[in-house]
Backbone bond lengths (Angstrom), bond angles and torsions (degrees), N, CA, C in turn:
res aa  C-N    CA-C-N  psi(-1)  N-CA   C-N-CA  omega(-1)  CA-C   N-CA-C  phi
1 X - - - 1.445 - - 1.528 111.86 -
2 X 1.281 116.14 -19.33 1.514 114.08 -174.15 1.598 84.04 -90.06
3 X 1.330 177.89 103.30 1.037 164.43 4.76 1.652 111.13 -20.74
4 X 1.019 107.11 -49.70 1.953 111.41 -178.04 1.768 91.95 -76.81
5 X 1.086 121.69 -30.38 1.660 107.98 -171.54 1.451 110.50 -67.28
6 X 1.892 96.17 -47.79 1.893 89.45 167.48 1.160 138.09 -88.36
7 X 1.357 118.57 -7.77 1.610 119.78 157.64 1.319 115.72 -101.61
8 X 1.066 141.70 2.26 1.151 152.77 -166.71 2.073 93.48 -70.06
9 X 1.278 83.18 -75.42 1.875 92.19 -169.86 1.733 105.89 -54.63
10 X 1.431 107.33 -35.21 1.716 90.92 -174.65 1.447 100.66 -87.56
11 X 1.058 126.15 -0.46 2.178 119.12 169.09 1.510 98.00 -77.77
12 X 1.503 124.52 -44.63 1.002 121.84 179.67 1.751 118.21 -64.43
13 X 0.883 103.46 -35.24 1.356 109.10 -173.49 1.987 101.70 -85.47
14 X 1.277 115.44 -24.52 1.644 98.05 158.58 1.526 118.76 -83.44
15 X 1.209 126.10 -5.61 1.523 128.15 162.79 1.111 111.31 -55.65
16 X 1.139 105.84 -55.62 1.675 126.07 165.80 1.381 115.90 -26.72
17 X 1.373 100.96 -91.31 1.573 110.41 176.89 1.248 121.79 -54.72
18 X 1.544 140.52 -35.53 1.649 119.01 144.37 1.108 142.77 -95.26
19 X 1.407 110.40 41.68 1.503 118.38 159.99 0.965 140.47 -66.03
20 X 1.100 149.86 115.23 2.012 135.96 176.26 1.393 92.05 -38.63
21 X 2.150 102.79 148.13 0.825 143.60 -163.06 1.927 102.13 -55.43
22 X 1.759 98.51 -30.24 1.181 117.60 177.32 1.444 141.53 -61.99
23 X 1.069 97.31 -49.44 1.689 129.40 167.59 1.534 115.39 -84.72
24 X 1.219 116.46 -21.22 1.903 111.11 -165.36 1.530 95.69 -56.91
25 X 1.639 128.08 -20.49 1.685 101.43 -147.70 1.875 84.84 -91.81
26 X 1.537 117.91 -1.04 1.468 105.77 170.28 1.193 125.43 -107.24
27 X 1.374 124.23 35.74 1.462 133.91 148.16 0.633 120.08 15.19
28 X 1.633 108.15 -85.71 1.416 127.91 -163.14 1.346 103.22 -63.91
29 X 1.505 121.88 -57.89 1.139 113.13 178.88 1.692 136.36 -41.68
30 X 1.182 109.33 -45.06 1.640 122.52 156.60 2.028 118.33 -60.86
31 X 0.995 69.47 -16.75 1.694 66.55 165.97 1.423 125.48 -91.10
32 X 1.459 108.57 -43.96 1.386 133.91 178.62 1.805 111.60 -67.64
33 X 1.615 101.12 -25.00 1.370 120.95 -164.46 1.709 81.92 -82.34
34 X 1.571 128.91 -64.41 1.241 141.54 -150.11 1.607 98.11 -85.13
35 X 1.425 134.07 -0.67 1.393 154.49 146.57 1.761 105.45 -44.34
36 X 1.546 83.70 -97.57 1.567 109.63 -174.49 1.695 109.64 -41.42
37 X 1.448 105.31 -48.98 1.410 95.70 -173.58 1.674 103.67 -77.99
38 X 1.429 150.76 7.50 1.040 136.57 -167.04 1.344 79.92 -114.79
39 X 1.409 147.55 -32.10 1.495 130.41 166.41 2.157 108.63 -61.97
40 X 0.984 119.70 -52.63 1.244 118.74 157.19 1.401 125.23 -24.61
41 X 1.338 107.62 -84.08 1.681 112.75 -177.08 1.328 124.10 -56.42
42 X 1.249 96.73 -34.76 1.520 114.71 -176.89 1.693 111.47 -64.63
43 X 1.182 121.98 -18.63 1.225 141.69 -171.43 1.411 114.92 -90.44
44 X 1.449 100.67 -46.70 1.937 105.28 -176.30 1.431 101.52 -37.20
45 X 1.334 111.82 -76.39 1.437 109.73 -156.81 1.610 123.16 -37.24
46 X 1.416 108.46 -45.53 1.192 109.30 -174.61 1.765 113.80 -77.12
47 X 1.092 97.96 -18.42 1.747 111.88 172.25 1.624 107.80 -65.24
48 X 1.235 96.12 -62.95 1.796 103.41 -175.57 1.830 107.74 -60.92
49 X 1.117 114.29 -26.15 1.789 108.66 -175.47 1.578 95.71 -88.33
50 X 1.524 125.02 -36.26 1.460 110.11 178.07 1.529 114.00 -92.28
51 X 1.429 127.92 37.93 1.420 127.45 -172.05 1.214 105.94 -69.95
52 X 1.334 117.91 -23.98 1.833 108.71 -169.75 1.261 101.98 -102.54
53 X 1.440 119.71 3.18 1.345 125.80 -176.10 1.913 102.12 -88.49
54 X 1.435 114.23 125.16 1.576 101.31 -169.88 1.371 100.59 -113.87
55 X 1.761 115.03 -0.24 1.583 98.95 159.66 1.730 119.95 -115.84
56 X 1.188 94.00 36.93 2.070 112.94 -169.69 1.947 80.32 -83.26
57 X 1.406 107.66 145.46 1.068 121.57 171.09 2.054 106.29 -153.71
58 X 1.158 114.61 133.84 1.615 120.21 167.58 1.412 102.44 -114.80
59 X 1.237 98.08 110.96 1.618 113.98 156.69 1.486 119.61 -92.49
60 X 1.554 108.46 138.17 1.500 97.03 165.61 1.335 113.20 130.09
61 X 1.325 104.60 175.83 1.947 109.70 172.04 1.564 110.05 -122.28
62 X 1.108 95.33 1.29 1.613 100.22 -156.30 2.024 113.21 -60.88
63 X 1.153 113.46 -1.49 1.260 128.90 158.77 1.505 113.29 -56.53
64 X 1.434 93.09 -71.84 1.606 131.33 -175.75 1.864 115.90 -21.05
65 X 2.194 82.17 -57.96 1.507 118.98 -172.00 1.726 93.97 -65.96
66 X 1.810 114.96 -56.60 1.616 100.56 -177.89 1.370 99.71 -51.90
67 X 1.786 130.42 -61.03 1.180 98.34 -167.56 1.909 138.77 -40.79
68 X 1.453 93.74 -23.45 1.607 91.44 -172.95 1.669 105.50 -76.99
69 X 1.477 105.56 -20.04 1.869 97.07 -158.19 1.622 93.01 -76.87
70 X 1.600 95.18 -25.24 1.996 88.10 -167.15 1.493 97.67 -83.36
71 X 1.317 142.19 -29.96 1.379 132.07 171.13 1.580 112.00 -57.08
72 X 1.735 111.71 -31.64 1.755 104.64 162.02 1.277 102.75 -81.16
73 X 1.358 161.68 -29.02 1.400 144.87 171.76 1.692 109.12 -56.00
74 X 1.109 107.71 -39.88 1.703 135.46 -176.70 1.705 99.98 -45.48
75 X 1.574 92.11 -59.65 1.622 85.82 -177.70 1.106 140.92 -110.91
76 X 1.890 102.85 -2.35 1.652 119.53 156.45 1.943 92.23 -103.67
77 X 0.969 143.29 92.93 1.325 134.86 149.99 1.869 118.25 -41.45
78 X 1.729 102.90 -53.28 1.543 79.60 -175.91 1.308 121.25 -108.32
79 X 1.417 108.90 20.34 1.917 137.37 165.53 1.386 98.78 -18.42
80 X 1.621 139.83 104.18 1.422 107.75 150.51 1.288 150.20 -33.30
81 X 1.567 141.03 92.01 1.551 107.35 163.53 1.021 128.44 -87.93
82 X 1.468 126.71 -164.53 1.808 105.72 -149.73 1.935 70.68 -145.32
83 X 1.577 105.88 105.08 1.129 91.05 167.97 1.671 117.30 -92.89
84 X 1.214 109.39 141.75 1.777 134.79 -160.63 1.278 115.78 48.43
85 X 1.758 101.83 38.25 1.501 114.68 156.32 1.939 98.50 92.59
86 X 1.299 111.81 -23.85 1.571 114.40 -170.63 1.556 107.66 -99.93
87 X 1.330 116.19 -55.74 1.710 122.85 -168.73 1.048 111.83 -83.29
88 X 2.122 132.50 110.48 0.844 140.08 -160.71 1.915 87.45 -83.22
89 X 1.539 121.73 118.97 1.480 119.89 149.58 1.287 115.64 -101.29
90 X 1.638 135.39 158.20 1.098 131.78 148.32 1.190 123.23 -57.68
91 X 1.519 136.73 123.95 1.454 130.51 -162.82 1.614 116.10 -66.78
92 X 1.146 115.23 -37.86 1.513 114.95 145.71 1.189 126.36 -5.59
93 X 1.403 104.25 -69.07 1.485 122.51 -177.28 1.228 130.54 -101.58
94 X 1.170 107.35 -12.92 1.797 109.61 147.65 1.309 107.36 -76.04
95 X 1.624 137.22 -31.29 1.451 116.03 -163.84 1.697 88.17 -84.95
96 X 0.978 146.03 -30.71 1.742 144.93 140.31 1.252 101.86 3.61
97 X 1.421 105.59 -105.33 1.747 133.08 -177.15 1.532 71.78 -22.30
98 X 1.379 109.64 -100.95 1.437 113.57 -151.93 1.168 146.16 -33.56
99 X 0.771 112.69 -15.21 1.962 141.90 165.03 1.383 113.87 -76.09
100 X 1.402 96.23 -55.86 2.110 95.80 -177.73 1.499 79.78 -76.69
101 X 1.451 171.16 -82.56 1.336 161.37 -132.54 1.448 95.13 -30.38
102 X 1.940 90.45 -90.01 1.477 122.12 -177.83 1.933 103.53 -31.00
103 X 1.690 132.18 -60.66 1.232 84.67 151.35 1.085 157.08 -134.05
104 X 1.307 110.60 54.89 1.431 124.48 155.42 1.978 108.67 -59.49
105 X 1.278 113.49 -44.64 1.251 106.00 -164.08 1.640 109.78 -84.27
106 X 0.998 104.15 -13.36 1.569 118.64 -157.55 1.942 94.34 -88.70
107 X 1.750 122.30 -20.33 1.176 139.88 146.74 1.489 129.87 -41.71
108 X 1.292 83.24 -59.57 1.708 111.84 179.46 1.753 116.75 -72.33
109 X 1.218 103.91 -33.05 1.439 109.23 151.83 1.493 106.49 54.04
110 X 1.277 122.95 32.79 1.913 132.87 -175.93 1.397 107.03 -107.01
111 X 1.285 121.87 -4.33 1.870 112.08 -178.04 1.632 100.18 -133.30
112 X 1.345 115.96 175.04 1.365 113.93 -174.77 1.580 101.32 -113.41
113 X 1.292 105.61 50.27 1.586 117.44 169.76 1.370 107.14 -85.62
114 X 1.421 132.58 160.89 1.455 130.04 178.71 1.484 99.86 -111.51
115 X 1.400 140.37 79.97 1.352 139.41 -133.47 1.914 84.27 -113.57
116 X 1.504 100.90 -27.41 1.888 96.20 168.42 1.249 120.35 -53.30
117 X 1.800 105.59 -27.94 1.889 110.23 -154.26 1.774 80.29 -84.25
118 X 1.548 127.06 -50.55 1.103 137.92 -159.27 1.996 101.58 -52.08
119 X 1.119 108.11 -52.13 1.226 120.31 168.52 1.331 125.84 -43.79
120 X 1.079 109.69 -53.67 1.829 122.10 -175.69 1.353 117.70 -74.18
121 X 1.593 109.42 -39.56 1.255 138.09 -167.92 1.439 83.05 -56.62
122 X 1.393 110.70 -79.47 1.614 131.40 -177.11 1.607 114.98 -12.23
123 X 1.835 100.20 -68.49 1.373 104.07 178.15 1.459 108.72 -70.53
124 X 1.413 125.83 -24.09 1.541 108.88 -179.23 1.416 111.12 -68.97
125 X 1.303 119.98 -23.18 1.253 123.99 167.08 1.512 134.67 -64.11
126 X 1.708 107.55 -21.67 1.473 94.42 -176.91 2.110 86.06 -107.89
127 X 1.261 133.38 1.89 1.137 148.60 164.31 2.005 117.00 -61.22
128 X 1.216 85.83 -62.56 1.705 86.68 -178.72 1.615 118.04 -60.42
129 X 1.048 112.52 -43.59 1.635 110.82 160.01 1.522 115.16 -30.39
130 X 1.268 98.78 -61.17 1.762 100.39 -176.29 1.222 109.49 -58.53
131 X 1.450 114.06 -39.10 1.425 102.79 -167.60 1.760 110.25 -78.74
132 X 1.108 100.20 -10.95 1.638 103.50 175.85 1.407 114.90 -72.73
133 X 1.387 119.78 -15.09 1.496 127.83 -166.28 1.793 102.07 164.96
134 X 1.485 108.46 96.44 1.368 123.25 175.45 1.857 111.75 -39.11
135 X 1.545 111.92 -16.01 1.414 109.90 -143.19 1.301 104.39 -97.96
136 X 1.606 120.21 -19.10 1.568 136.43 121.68 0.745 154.70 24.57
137 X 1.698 104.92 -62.70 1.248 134.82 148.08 1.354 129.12 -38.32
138 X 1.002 101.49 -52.12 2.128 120.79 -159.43 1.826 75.16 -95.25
139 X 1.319 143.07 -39.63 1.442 114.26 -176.21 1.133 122.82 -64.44
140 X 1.457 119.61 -24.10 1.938 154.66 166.85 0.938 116.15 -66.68
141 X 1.342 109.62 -26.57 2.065 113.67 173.22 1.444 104.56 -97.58
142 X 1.635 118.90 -47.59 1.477 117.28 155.01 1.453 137.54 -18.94
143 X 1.098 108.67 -64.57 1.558 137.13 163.65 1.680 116.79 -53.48
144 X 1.279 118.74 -30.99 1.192 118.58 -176.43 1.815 90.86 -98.85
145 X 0.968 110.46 -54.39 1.417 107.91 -179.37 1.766 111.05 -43.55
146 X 1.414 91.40 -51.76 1.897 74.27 178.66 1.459 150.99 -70.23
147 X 1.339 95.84 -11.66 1.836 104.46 154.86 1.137 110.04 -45.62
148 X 1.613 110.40 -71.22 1.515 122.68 -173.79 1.057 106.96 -34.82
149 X 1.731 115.17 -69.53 1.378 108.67 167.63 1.833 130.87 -12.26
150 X 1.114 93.62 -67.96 1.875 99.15 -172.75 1.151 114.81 -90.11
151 X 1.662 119.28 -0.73 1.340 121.12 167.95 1.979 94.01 -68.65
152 X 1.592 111.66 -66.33 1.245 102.30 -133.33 2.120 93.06 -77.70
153 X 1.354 110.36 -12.00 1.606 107.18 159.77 1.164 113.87 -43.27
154 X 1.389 120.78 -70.66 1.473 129.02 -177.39 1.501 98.61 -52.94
155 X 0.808 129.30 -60.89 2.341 121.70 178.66 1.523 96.40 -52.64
156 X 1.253 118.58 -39.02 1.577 90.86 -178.84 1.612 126.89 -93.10
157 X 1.337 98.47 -3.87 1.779 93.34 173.10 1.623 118.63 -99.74
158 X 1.624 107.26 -7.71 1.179 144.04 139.28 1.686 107.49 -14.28
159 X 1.552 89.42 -77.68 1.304 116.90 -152.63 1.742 92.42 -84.65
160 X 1.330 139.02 -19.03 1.054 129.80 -148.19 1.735 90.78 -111.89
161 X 1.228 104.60 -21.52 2.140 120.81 -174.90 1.492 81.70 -83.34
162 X 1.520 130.54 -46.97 1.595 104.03 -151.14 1.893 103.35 -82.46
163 X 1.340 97.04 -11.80 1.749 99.87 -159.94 1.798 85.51 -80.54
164 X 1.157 120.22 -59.09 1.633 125.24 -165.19 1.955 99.19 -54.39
165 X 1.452 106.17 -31.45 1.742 84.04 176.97 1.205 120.55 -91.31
166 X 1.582 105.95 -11.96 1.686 100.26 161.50 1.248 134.10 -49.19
167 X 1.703 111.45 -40.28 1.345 137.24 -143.41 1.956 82.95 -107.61
């Protein structure tokens, strides 16, 4: 829950800021809406594979919570997070790792983690954005594009400083 406490308010608060002029004053409500249903969806899967199972039980939000961290990866892509508070990753690339983890482990099927809800949650998270406003998208491809961008500038003036002092 201390993960939803600190991303919680800034997911909410980018709902906010790209909402139609129409919808912004229900925020909260779309948040709470994009809450509930990321505890929901996040759940099917593991519901529908244990259906014949009559003592299978999913507790929890913890779907819910990936959905919110990947809706903040969603809209800072190269945001540091600091995994266990010390190792600065690009969130990009922790929600990466974290995805092939969730399912790799969710395969492996050895702990009583719900690593399906963790999974789904995830993609419903970088998903609901779009569906809030298709236009989203291209700001999410933007954003990833522009590292690249200033990565491969810097290799080429790099490359253009080392050739001129050769010569």
């Amino acid at each position: 829950m201390l993960v939803l406490f600190i991303f919680g308010p800034v997911v909410e608060q980018y709902f906010k800021y790209y909402l139609s002029p129409e919808t912004v004053k229900f925020h909260w409500f779309i948040f709470l809406l994009f809450y509930i249903l990321g505890i929901v969806l996040s759940s099917l899967l593991s519901l529908y594979k244990q259906r014949n199972n009559a003592w299978y039980n999913s507790v929890g939000a913890s779907g819910a919570v990936s959905a919110i961290v990947f809706s903040y990866i969603f809209f800072n892509p190269w945001k540091m997070l600091y995994l266990y508070g010390l190792l600065p990753v690009p969130g990009i690339i922790l929600g990466a790792v974290y995805l092939i983890y969730s399912q790799y482990m969710s395969k492996r099927n050895i702990d009583n983690i719900n690593h399906d809800a963790h999974f789904i949650g995830a993609v419903f998270g970088l998903i609901f954005p779009i569906i809030l406003d298709y236009r989203l998208l291209g700001n999410f491809i933007n954003e990833l594009l522009r590292l690249l961008y200033i990565i491969s500038s810097i290799l080429f003036n790099i490359s253009v400083l080392t050739r001129d002092n050769a010569n």
